[in-house]
C-alpha positions in Angstrom: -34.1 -58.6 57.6 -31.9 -61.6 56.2 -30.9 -63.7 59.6 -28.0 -64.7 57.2 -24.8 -62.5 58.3 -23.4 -63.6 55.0 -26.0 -62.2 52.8 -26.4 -59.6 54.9 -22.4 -58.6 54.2 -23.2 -59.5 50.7 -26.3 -56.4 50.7 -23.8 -53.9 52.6 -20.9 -54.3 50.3 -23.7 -54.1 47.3 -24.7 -51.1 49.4 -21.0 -49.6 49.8 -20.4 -49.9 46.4 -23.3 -47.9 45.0 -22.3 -45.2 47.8 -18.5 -45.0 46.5 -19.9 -44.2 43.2 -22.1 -41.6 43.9 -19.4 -40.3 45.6 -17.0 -40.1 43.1 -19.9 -39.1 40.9 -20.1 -36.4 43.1 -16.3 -35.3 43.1 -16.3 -35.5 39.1 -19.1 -33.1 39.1 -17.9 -30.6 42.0 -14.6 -30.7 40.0 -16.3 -29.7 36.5 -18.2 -27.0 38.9 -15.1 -25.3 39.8 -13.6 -25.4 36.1 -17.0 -23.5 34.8 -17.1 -21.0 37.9 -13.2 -20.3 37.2 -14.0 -19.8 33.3 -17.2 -17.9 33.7 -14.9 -15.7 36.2 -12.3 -15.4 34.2 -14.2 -14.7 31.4 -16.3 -11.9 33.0 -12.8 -10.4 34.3 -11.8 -10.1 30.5 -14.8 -8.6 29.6 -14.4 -6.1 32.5 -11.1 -4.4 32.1 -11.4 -5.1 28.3 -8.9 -7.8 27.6 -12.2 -9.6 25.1 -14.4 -7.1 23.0 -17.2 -6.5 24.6 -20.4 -8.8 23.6 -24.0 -9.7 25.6 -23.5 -13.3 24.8 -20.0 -13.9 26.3 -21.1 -11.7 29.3 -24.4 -14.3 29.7 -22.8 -17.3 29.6 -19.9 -16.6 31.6 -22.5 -15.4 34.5 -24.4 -18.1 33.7 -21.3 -20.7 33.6 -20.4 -18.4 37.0 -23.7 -19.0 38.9 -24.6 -22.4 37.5 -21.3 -23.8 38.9 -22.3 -22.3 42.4 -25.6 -24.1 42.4 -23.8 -27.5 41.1 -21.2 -27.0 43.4 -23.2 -26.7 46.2 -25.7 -29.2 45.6 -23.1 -31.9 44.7 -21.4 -30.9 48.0 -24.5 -31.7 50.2 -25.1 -34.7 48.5 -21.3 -36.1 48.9 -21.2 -35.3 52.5 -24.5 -37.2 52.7 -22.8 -40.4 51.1 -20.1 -40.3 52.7 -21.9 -40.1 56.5 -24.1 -43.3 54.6 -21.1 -45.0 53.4 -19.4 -44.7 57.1 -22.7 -45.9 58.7 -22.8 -48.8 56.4 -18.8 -49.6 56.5 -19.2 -49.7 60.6 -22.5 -52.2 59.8 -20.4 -54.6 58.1 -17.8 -54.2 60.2 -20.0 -55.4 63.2 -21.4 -57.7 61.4 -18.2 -59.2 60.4 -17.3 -59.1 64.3 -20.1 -61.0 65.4 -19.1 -63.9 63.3 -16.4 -65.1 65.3 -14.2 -65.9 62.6 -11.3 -68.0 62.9 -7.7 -67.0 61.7 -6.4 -69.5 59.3 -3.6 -71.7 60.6 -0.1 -71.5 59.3 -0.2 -74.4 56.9 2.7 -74.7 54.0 1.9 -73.6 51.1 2.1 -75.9 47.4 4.2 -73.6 45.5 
């Protein structure tokens, strides 16, 4: 490892970001899972008490749309609950990191403007 606590901040925030956006990668895709689970559902609800005409392809794709949004969903859902346990163990890296600097608060000095 870098000796560097600088660079090594520098790597954890590098780190941190790539974590936030699998994580909202993750919540994009969990939310498109629910809207094809709810369609498929709703779809194969029509179909049941007649509301659509009856047809093979409409009932396959809305079980399919029904059971691949259950496998997305749940997939998506381990893998945000991994990031975000990563992203905490990362965030409380840097954050020691940052503590071990002994940084020094800036003194009250008037400003030019």
């Amino acid at each position: 490892m870098d000796g560097d606590p600088h660079r090594q901040i520098e790597r954890l925030e590098a780190r941190i970001e790539e974590l936030a956006s699998r994580l909202e990668s993750c919540r994009k895709l969990i939310f498109a899972s629910r809207i094809g689970i709810a369609a498929g559902a709703i779809v194969l609800v029509a179909l049941l008490v007649g509301a659509m005409r009856f047809d093979p392809a409409f009932m396959a794709g809305a079980a399919a749309a029904v059971l691949g949004g259950i496998v997305i969903y749940g997939s998506n859902t381990a893998t945000a609950k991994e990031a975000a346990a990563d992203l905490a163990a990362v965030e409380a890296e840097r954050a020691a990191l940052i503590d071990q600097m002994e940084l020094r608060p800036v003194s009250d000095r008037p400003t030019l403007h």
